[in-house]
C-alpha positions in Angstrom: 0.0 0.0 0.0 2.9 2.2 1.1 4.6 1.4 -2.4 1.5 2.8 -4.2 0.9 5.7 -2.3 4.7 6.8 -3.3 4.2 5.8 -7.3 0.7 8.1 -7.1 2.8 11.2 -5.1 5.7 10.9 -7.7 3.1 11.1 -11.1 0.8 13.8 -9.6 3.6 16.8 -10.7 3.5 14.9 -14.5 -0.6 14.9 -14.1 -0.8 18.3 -13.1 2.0 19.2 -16.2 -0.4 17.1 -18.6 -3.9 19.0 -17.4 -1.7 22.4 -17.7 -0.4 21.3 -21.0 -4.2 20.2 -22.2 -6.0 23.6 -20.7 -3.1 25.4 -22.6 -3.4 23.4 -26.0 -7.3 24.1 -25.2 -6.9 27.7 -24.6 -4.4 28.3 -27.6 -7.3 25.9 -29.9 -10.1 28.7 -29.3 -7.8 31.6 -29.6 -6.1 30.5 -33.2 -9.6 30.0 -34.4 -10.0 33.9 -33.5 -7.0 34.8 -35.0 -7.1 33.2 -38.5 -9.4 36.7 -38.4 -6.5 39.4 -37.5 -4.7 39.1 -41.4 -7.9 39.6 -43.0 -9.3 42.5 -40.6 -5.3 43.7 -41.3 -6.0 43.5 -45.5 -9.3 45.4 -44.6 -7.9 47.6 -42.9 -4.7 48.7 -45.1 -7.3 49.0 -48.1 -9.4 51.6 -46.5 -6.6 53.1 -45.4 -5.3 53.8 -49.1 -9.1 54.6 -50.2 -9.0 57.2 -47.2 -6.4 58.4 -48.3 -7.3 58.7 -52.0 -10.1 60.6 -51.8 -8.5 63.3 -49.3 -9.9 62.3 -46.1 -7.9 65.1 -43.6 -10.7 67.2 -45.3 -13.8 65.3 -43.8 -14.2 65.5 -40.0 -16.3 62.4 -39.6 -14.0 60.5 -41.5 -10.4 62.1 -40.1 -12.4 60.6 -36.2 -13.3 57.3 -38.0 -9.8 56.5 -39.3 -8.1 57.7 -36.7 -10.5 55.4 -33.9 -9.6 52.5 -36.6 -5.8 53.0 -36.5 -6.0 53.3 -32.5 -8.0 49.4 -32.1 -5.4 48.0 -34.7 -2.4 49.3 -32.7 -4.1 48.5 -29.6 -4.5 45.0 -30.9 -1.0 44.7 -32.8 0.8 45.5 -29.3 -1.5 43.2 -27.6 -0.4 40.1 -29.8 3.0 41.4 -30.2 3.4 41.4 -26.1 1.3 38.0 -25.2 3.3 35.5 -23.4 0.7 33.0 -22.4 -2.5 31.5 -24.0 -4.3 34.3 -21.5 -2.3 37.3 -22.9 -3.4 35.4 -26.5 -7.2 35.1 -25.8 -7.3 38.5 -24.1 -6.5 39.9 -27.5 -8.9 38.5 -29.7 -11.5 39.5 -27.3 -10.6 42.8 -28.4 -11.3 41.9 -32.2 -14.9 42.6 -32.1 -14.0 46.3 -30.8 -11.4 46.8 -34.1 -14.0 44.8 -36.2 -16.8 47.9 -35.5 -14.4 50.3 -36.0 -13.7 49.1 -39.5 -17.3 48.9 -40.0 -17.7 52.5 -39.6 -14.6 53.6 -41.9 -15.9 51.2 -44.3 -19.5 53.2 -44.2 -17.6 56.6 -44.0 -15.2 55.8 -46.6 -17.8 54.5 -49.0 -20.1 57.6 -49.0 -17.4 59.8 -49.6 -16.7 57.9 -52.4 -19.8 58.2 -53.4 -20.1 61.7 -53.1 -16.5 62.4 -55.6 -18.4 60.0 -57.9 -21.2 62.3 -58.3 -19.3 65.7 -58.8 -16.6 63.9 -60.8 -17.4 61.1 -62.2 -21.1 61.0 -63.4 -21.0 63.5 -65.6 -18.2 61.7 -67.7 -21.1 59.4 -68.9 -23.1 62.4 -70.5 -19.9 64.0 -71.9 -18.5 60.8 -73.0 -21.4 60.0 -74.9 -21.6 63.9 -76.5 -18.1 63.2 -77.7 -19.0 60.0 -79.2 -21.4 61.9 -81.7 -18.3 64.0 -82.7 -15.9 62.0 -85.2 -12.7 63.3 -84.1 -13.3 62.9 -80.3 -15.4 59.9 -80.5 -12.7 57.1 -79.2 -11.7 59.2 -76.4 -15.9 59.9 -75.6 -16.3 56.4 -74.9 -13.2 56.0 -72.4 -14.8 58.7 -70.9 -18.1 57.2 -70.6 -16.3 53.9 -69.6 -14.5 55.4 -66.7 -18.1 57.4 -65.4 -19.9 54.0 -65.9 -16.9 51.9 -63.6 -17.2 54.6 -61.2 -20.5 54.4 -60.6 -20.9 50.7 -60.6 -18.2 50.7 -57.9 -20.2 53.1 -55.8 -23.9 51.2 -56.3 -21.8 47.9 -55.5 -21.0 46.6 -52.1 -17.7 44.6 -53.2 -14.7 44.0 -51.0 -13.5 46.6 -48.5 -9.4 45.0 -50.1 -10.6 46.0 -53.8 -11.8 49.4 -52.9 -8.6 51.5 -52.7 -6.9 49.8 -55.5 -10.3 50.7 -57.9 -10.4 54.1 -56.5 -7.0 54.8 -57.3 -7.3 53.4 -60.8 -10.3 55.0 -61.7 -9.0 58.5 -60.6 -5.7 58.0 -62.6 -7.2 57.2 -65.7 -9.8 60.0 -65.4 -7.0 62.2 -64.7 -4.9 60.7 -68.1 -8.3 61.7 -70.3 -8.7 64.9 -69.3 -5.0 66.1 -70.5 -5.9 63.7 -73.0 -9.3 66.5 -73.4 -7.0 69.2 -73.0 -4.6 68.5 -76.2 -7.5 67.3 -78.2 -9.6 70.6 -77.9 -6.6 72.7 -78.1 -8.4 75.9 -76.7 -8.6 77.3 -72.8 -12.5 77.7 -73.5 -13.5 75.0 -74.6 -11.4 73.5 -72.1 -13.0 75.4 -69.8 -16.6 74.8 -70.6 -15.7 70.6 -71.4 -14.1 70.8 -67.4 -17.5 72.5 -66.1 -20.0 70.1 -67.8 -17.4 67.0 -66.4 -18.4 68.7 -62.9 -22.0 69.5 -63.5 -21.3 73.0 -63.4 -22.0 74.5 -66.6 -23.4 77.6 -67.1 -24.3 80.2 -70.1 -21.1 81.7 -68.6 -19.0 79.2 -70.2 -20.6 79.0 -73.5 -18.4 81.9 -75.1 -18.2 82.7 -79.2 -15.0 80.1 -79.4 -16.9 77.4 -77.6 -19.9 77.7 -79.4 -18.5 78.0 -83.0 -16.3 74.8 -81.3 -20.1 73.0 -81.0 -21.2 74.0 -83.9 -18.7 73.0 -86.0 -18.5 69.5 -84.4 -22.3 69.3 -84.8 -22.7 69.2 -81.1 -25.0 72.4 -80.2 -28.1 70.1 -80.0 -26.3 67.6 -77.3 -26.5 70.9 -74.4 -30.4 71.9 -73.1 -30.5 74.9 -71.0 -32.2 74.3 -67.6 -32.9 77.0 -64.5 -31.1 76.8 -61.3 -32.9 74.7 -58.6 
């Protein structure tokens, strides 16, 4: 009896090691699962970051707050992981995720109606113009980019795709619209009709811009019917 009593006194420090080593293997189980989450929210996050970026966001208070409350639970969360030392320290940190998650959510929203918003004063239009330019022989390849890049711009607004695709498209679409209107610029070869072109890509036209050089410019390219005149709202 004694002999036994001594054998069950000498395993109980390698049963105690073998529960810790379970409750840890346990512990570190459930937080992995959480943390097959942190690259993606990461992706997310660096995308929105760049589409923040893009579309000037230091000028928008709602969306300066946003980002800046997204970058605080991502560094919050980043020291977290980078300083955890047991499977405590580990599942401590994901139970922050949900907090970074929200805050994501809401750049995501802000970013996404600011894009929205440059879509409509910059990008719309291009569909109308494009397709005036399209009547006109000379300008009719470079009208249908035009319209190409309005239509992409606002398909990616109406859309909800990935938050990861949103920067790259932004940044794509507001090169290329910047590439066709030099392209524009060299074609019309005039400071008016420049002028006027710019103003009906804004929606801003007026009667203001419609000087002798722009509307001999229409008229000779058979484009005076394409324009209707309409009051002030």
């Amino acid at each position: 009896m004694t002999d036994v009593l001594v054998e069950l006194e000498s395993l109980v420090p390698q049963m105690a090691s073998g529960l810790e080593a379970r409750r840890l293997h346990t512990s570190l189980g459930r937080a992995s699962e959480k943390l097959v989450e942190v690259p993606r929210q990461a992706r997310r996050f660096e995308a929105l970051v760049d589409a923040a970026l893009a579309l000037g966001v230091a000028s928008d208070v709602t969306a300066s707050r946003s980002l800046r409350e997204a970058a605080e639970e991502a560094d919050e969360i980043g020291d977290l992981l980078e300083g955890a030392k047991s499977a405590e320290d580990l599942q401590y940190a994901t139970q922050e995720l949900p907090k970074l998650n929200q805050a994501l959510t809401r750049l995501e929203g802000v970013v996404r109606q600011l894009w929205r918003q440059v879509v409509q004063t910059e990008f719309q239009s291009l569909v109308a113009v494009g397709d005036l330019l399209t009547r006109i022989e000379r300008t009719r390849d470079l009208g249908e980019r035009l319209a190409e890049v309005g239509r992409q711009a606002v398909g990616l607004a109406e859309r909800n795709g990935p938050a990861e695709q949103l920067g790259p498209e932004i940044a794509n679409l507001r090169q290329r619209r910047a590439a066709l209107d030099l392209e524009l610029h060299q074609l019309t070869d005039n400071p008016e009709v420049d002028e006027f072109l710019g103003a009906v890509t804004r929606d801003s036209a007026t009667l203001r811009h419609v000087t002798p050089a722009v509307s001999e410019w229409l008229e000779r390219s058979n484009a005076l019917d394409a324009f209707a005149v309409r009051g002030s709202a």
